[in-house]
VEXLO-95039 format. One line per 3 residues: number of its first residue (from 1); their letters; for each residue x, y, z of C-alpha. Coordinates in steps of 0.25 Angstrom, whole numbers, plus 5000, padded with zeros to 4 digits. Each point is the difference from the previous one (the first is absolute). Last residue first. Layout:
<lumlums>
NUM> A> X/Y/Z  ...
</lumlums>
This chain:
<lumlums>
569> XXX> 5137/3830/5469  5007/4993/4988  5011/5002/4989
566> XXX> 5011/5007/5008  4996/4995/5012  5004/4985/4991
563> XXX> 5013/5005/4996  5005/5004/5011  4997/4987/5009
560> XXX> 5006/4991/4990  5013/5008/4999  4999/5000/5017
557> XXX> 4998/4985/4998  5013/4999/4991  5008/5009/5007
554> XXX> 4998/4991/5013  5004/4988/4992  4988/4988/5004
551> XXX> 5004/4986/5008  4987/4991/5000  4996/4995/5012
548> XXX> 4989/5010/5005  4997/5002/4984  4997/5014/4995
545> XXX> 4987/5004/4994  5001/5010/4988  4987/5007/4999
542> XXX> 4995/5007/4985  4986/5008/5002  4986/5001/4992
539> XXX> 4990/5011/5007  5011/5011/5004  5008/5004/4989
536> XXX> 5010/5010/4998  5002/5010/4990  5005/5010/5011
533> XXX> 4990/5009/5000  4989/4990/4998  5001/4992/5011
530> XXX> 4998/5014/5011  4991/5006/4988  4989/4990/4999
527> XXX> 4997/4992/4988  5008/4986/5004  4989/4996/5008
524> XXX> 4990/5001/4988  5011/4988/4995  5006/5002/4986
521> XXX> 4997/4992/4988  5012/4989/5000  5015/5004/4993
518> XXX> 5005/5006/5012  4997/4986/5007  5009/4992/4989
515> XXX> 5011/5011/5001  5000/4998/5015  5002/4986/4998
512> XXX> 5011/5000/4991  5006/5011/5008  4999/4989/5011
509> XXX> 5008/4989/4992  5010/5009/4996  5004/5002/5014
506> XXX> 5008/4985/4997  4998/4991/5010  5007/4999/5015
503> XXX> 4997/4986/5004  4988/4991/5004  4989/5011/4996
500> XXX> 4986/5003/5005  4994/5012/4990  4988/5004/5005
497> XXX> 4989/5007/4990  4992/5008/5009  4985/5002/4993
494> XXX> 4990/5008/5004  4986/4998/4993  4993/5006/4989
491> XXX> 5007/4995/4989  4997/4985/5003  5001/4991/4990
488> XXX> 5010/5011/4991  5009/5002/5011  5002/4986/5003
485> XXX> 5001/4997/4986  5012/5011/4998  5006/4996/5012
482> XXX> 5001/4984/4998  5005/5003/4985  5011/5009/5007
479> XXX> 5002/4986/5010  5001/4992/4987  5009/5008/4993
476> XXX> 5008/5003/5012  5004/4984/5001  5016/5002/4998
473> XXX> 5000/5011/5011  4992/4991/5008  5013/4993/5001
470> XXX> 4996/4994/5014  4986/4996/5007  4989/5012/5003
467> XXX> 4989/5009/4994  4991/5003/5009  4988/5007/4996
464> XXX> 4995/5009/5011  4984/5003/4999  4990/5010/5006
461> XXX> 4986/4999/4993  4999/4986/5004  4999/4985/4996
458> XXX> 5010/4996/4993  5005/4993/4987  5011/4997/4993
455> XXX> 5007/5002/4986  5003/4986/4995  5006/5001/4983
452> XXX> 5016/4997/5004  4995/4990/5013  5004/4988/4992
449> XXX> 5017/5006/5001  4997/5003/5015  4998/5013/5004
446> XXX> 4987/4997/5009  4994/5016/5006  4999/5000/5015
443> XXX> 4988/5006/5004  5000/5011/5013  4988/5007/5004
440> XXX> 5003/5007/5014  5008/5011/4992  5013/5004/5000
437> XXX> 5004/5014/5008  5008/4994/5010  5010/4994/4992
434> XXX> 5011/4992/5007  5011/4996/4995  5001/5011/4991
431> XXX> 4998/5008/4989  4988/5009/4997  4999/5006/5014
428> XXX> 4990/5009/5007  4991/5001/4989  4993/5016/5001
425> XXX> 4988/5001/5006  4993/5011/5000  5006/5014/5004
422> XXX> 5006/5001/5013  5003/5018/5000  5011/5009/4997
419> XXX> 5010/4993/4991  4989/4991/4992  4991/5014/5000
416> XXX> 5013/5009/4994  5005/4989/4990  4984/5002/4996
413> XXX> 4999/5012/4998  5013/5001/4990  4992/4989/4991
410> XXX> 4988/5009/5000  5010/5014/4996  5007/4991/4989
407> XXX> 4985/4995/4995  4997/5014/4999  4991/5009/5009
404> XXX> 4995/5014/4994  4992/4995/4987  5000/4986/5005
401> XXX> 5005/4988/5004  4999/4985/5002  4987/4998/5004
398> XXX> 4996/4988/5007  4989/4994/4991  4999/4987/5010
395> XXX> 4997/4995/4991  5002/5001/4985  5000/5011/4993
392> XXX> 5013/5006/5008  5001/5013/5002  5003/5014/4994
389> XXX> 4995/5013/5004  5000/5012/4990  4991/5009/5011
386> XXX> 4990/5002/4990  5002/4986/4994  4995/4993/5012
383> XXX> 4988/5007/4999  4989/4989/5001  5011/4991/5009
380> XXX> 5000/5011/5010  4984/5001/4999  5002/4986/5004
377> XXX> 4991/4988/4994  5013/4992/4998  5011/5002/5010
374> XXX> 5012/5009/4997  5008/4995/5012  5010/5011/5008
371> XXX> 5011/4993/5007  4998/4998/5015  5007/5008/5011
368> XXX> 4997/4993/5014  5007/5008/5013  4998/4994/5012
365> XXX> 4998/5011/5011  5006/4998/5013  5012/5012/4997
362> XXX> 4989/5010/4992  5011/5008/4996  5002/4989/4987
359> XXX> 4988/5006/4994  5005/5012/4997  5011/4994/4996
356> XXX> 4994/4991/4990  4990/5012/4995  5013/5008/4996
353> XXX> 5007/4986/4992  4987/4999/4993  4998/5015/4995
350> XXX> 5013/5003/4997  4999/4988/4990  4988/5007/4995
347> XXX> 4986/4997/5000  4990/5007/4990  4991/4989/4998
344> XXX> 5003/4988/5009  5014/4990/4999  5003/5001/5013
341> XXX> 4989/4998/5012  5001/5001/5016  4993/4992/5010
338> XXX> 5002/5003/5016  4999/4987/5010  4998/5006/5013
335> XXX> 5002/4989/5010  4990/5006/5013  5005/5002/5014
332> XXX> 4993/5015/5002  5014/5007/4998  4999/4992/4986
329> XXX> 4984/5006/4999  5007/5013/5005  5010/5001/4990
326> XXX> 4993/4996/4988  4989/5010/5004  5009/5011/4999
323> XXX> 5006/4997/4986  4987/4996/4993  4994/5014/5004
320> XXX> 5012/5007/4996  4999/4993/4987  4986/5002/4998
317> XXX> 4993/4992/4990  4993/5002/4986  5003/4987/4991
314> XXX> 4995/5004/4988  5009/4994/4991  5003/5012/4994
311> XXX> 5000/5009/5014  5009/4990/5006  5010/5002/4991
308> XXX> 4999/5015/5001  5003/4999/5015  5012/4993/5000
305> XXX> 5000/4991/5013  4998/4988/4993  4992/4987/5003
302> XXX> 4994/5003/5012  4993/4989/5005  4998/4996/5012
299> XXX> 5001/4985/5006  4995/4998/5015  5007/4990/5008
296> XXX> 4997/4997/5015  4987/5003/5001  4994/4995/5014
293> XXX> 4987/5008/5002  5008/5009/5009  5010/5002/4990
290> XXX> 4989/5006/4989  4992/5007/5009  5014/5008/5004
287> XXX> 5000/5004/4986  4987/5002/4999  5001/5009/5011
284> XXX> 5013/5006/4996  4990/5004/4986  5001/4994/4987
281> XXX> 4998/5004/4985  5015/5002/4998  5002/4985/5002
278> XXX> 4990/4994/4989  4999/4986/5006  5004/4986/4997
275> XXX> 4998/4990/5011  5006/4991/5009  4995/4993/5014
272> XXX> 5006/4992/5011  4991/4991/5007  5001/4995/5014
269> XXX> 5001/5013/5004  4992/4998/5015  4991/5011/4996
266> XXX> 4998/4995/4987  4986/5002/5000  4999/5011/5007
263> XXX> 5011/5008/4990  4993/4994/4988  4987/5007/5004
260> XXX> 5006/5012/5003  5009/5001/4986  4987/4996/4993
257> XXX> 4992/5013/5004  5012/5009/4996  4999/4993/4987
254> XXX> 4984/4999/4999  5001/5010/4986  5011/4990/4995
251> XXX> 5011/5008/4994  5009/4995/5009  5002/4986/4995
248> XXX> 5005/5006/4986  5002/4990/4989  4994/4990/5010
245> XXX> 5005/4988/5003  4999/4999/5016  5010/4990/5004
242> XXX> 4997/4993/5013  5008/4993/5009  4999/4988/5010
239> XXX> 4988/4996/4994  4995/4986/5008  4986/4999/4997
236> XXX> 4996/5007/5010  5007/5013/4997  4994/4997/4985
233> XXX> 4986/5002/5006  5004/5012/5009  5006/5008/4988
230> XXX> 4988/4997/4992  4991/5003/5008  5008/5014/5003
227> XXX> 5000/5004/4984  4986/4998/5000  4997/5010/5013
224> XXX> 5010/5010/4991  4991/5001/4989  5004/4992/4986
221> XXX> 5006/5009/4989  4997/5005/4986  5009/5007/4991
218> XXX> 4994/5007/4987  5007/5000/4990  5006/4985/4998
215> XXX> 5009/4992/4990  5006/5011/4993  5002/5010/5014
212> XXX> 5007/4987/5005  5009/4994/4991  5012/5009/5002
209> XXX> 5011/5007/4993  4990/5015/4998  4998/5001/5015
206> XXX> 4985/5003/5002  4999/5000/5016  4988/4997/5006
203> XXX> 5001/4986/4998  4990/4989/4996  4994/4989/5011
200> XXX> 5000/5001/5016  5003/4990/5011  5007/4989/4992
197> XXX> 5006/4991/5011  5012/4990/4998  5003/4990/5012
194> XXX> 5013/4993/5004  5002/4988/5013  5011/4993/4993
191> XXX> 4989/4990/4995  4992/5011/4994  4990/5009/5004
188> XXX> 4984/4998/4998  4988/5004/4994  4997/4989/4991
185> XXX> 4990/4993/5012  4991/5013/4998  4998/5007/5012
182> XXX> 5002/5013/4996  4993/4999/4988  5007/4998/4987
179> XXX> 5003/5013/4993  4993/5008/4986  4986/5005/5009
176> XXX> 5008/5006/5010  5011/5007/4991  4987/5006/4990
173> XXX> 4996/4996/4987  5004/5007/4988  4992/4994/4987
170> XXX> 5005/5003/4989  4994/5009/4990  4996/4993/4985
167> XXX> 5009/5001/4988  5008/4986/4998  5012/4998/4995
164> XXX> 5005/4992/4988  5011/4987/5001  5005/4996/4987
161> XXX> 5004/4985/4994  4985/4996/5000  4992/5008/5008
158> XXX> 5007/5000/5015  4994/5010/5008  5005/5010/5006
155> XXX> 4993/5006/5015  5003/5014/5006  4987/5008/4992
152> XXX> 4992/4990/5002  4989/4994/4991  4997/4988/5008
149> XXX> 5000/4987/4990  4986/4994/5000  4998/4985/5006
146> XXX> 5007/4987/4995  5000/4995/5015  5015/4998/5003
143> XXX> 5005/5010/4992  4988/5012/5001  5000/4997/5015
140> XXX> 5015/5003/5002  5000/5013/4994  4988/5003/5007
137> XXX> 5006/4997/5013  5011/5004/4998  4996/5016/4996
134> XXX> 4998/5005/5014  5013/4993/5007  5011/5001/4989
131> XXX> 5003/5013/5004  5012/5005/4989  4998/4996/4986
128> XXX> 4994/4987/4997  5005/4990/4989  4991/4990/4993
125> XXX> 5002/4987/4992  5014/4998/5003  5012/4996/4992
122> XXX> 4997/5009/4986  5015/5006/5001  5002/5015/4995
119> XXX> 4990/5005/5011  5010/4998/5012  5013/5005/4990
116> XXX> 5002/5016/5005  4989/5003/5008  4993/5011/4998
113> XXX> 4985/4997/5005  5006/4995/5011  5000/4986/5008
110> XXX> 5014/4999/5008  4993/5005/5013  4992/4986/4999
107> XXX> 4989/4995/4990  5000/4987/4993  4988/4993/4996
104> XXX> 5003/4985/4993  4989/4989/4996  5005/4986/4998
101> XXX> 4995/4992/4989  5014/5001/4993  5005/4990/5011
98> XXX> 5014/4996/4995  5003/5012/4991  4993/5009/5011
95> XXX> 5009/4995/5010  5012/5003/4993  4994/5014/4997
92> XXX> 4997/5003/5013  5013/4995/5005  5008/5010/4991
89> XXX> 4989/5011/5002  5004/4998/5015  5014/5001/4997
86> XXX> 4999/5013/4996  4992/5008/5008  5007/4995/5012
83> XXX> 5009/5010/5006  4992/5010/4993  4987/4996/5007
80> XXX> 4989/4992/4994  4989/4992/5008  4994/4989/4993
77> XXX> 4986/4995/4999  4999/4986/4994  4988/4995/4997
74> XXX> 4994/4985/4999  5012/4996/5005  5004/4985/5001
71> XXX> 5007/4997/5012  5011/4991/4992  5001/5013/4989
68> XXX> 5004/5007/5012  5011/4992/5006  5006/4996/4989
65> XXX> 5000/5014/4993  5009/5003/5016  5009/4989/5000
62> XXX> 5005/5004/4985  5001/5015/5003  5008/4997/5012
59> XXX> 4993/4999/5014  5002/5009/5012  4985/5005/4999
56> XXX> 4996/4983/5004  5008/5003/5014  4993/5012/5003
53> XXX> 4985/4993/4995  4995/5004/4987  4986/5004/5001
50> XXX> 4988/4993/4997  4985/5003/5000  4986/4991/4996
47> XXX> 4990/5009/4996  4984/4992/5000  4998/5010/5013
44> XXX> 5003/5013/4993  4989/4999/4988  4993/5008/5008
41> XXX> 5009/5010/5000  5007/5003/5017  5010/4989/4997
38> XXX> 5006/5007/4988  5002/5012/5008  5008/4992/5011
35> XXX> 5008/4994/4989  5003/5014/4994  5007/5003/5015
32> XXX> 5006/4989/5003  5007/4999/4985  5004/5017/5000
29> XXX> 5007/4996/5015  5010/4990/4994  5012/5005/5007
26> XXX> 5011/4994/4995  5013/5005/5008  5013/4988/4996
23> XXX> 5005/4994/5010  5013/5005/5007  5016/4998/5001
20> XXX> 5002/4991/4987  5000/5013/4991  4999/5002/4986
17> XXX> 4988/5006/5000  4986/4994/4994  4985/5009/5000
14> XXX> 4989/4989/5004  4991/4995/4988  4983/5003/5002
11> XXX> 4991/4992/4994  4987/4998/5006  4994/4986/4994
8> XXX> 4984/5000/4998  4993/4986/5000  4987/5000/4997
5> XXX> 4991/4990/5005  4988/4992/4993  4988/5004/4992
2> XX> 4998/5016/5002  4987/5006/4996
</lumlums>
C-alpha cells in the first residue's frame, strides 16, 4: 500500500547546435506516453509527474541538478539519445551523489545490449531496451513498492557494480493501447502551431544501420478512423502542421483510407503535412492522395543507387520506381527531401558522387546526404569488422571509413556536399564588428588584478565569455585558466569564448586559446565528418569582437579572421 506521493521526474535533454537562428527540437513524447501508462496502474493516482518546461531544457548542467534535486525525485526516468547520452549520465551521476536515495531507469534508442560504455557505470538502478511501455510499470512497481523484479529479457538491473538481464518474453503491446487518448489534454502542438503524430510502430524495412528491426518485429499500427480523431482534435487545437513520425507512413494498412480522411478534413489546407514514405511502393493515386490531403514535403530514402549495396543492408527498393514517383510527387506541388548515405558497406567514392547526381535531376528536390552512424544494437555495428568499418566509440559513432571508403574518400564528399548543397550551419564571421552568430547568453568575465582565481557563472547551455579591457595579451594566463574551467564545469555545453579588445593584440593570444580548447575531451558535435575533415571544432569556438570606435588594421582583422575558420566551424 502506498503511504504518501510519488514524485517521478521524466528526463529527457534536447540535442544542442551551434546556431542562434532556431530552438533546439525536443520532443519528449516517450515521457507522455509512459506517464499515461503509469496513470492507468492502481497505484497511478498517488504519482505526481514533472517535466522540464522549454525554457527549463535550455539550462546548463549546474541550473538543471538544481532544479531537479529541488523537486525531489522519487524516480527519474531518462530518455537516452546519442546527442544526449552522455551528458545525461553526467547529470545522473551528480544527482545521485547529492540525492543517493533517488531511483534511476533509463531506456531510449541509446539502450542496447552492445553498447559501448552504458553498463561500465553503475548510475541507474535499471535500464530497458526498446519499448518502455509494457515493462514500466513493473519495473517501477518493484522500486517504489519493494515488490518482485520482472524477469524480462529487455530490463538490467543493477546488482552491485554489474547489471544482469533478465530471461522472461516482453510484453508487446499494441499502438492504441501504448498512446494517450485522443482527447487527452497532452495532445497538442506547440506554440508555433507544430504537432508530432506517431501513426504506426516498427518498420518493414530491415536496414542493417538503423534501430528499428532491433527494437521491434512485428510493427503495429493504429486504424485509419483513429488516425482521423486525432487529426481533428489537434486541428482544433490550433495545429498548423502535422509531422507524421513514422519510419514508413505508407506502410500503414489504412494508408489509402487516411489520405481521404485527411483530405476532408483539411479541405480548406489549413494544415500542411510531412511524412516519410517508401517511394517505390506508391501508386499516382496515392500520390495524388498525398497533395490533396495537403503534404507539402515527403522524405524518401534511397541512400545509394548501387544495388549490391543495397542488398547487404537490406534495403530492397526500386530505383526506377523511386525516380518516377519523385517527379510526379514534385509535378504534384510536394518538397521532395531525398536521403542518401556515405560510409555504408561496400560503398565506394563512385558510388556517392553517381547517387548525388542522380539526385541532383530531381530540380525541386532537396537533397540530405548524412554520414553513416554505427549505432549500438545495429546488426551493422555486430559486424562492423566484416566490412572493416571504423568510427568513433564515442557518439555520435560516425564512422570514418571502411574497407572500400577511406577517410580521404569521406573527406572529398564532404568538399562536394558544402559546394553542392546548404549544409548545417556554419559561423558566418569569426572577427568582426558585428557577430552574428554569438549567443543570446553573454557573461562578461572580471580581469582585474583580484579577479585572477574568479571564473564565472551562467545560466544556460549556450554561453559567449566575454573577455574584454586592454593588454589581454599580458592576462592570457587567466583567460586560458577561464577556458580550461569553463570547459571542465560544463563540457556538455556550447561555449564561444569572445575576445573584446581595445587595440590590435598580439594573434598569439588566440593560438593560445585555441591550444587550450584542443587540449579538452572533445565535443560529440565535433564527431561528424563535415567538422571532422578539416580538424575543426564545432562545439567550443574563439570570436574576436571589434570595437565600434576602436580603429582596427584591415590585415589585422582579416589575419584574425583566417586563423580562427581555420580552427572552428
Amino acid at each position: 500500500m502506498i503511504q504518501k506521493n510519488r514524485n517521478i521526474f521524466f528526463l529527457q535533454l534536447p540535442r544542442l547546435e551551434n546556431t542562434v537562428s532556431s530552438e533546439e527540437e525536443n520532443l519528449p513524447l516517450a515521457g507522455f506516453y509512459l506517464s499515461h501508462i503509469l496513470k492507468r496502474t492502481p497505484e497511478g493516482h498517488k504519482y505526481i509527474f514533472r517535466f522540464f518546461t522549454r525554457d527549463e531544457e535550455t539550462l546548463d548542467n549546474a541550473n538543471l541538478v538544481k532544479r531537479i534535486i529541488d523537486w525531489q525525485p522519487d524516480v527519474i526516468c531518462a530518455t537516452l539519445y546519442l546527442w544526449n547520452v552522455e551528458r545525461t549520465l553526467r547529470i545522473l551521476r551528480q544527482i545521485k551523489t547529492i540525492r543517493p536515495q533517488v531511483a534511476i531507469i533509463c531506456g531510449g534508442p541509446e539502450v542496447s545490449h552492445d553498447h559501448p560504455f552504458l553498463f561500465k557505470a553503475p548510475i541507474a538502478d535499471a535500464f530497458v531496451v526498446g519499448e518502455g511501455e509494457g515493462v514500466l510499470q513493473d519495473v517501477v512497481r518493484a522500486i517504489l513498492h519493494e515488490g518482485a523484479r520482472p524477469d524480462f529479457k529487455q530490463t538490467a538491473w543493477r546488482i552491485g557494480d554489474k547489471y544482469i538481464f533478465g530471461k522472461g518474453e516482453t510484453p508487446v503491446l499494441e499502438l492504441n493501447e501504448v498512446l494517450p487518448p485522443a482527447k487527452d489534454q497532452g495532445w497538442r502542438p506547440d506554440s508555433l502551431g507544430m504537432a508530432y503524430m506517431e501513426t504506426g510502430r516498427g518498420c518493414p524495412m530491415r536496414c542493417s544501420y538503423c534501430r528499428y528491426p532491433q527494437m521491434r518485429r512485428r510493427p503495429t499500427y493504429l486504424k485509419p478512423e483513429e488516425v482521423l480523431e486525432r487529426v481533428k482534435i489537434l486541428k482544433r487545437r490550433g495545429a498548423n502542421q502535422i509531422r507524421f513520425i513514422d519510419p514508413t507512413f505508407n506502410a500503414n494498412p489504412g494508408f489509402k483510407q487516411i489520405l481521404d480522411g485527411l483530405k476532408i478534413i483539411n479541405k480548406q489546407g489549413s494544415i500542411r503535412f510531412f511524412g516519410e514514405i517508401h517511394a517505390d511502393d506508391l501508386d499516382d493515386d496515392e500520390i495524388a492522395g498525398l497533395a490533396a490531403a495537403g503534404f507539402t514535403e515527403i522524405e524518401v530514402g534511397v541512400q545509394s543507387k548501387d544495388r549490391e549495396v543495397l542488398r547487404v543492408i537490406h534495403r530492397p527498393i526500386g530505383i526506377e520506381g523511386i525516380e518516377k514517383n519523385i517527379k510526379l510527387m514534385t509535378q504534384a506541388g510536394i518538397r521532395v527531401t531525398v536521403d542518401l548515405m556515405y560510409g555504408l558497406p561496400l560503398q565506394r567514392l563512385e558510388d556517392v558522387t553517381s547517387s548525388l547526381l542522380w539526385a541532383r535531376q530531381f530540380k525541386k528536390s532537396h537533397i540530405q546526404c548524412m554520414q553513416t552512424l554505427l549505432l549500438p544494437g545495429t546488426e551493422l555495428r555486430k559486424f562492423r569488422d566484416r566490412w572493416a568499418v571504423k568510427a568513433f566509440e564515442r557518439p555520435p559513432y560516425a564512422v570514418k571509413s571502411t574497407a572500400t571508403l577511406s577517410h580521404e574518400d569521406i573527406c572529398l564528399i564532404e568538399d562536394l556536399l558544402n559546394k553542392r548543397q546548404a549544409g548545417e550551419v556554419m559561423t558566418k564571421r569569426f572577427a568582426g564588428f558585428s557577430l552574428p552568430d554569438l549567443f543570446k547568453e553573454r557573461v562578461v568575465v572580471p580581469l582585474g588584478p583580484g579577479d585572477l582565481n574568479t571564473i564565472p557563472t551562467g545560466k544556460t547551455s549556450k554561453r559567449a565569455l566575454i573577455f574584454q579591457g586592454q593588454d589581454l595579451y599580458l592576462k592570457r594566463d587567466k583567460i586560458q585558466n577561464v577556458v580550461r574551467c569553463a570547459i571542465s564545469d560544463e563540457p556538455d555545453m556550447l561555449w564561444q569564448f569572445v575576445v573584446r579588445p581595445e587595440e590590435e593584440e598580439p594573434l598569439d593570444l588566440l593560438k593560445d586559446m585555441i591550444n587550450e580548447i584542443r587540449r579538452q575531451p572533445s565535443h560529440w558535435l565535433d564527431h561528424f565528418a563535415h567538422v571532422a575533415c578539416r580538424e575543426r571544432l564545432a562545439a567550443r569556438r574563439v570570436f574576436v569582437s571589434l570595437k565600434k570606435n576602436r580603429a582596427y588594421s584591415h590585415d589585422w582583422i582579416r589575419a584574425a579572421e583566417t586563423l580562427l575558420e581555420d580552427h572552428f566551424f
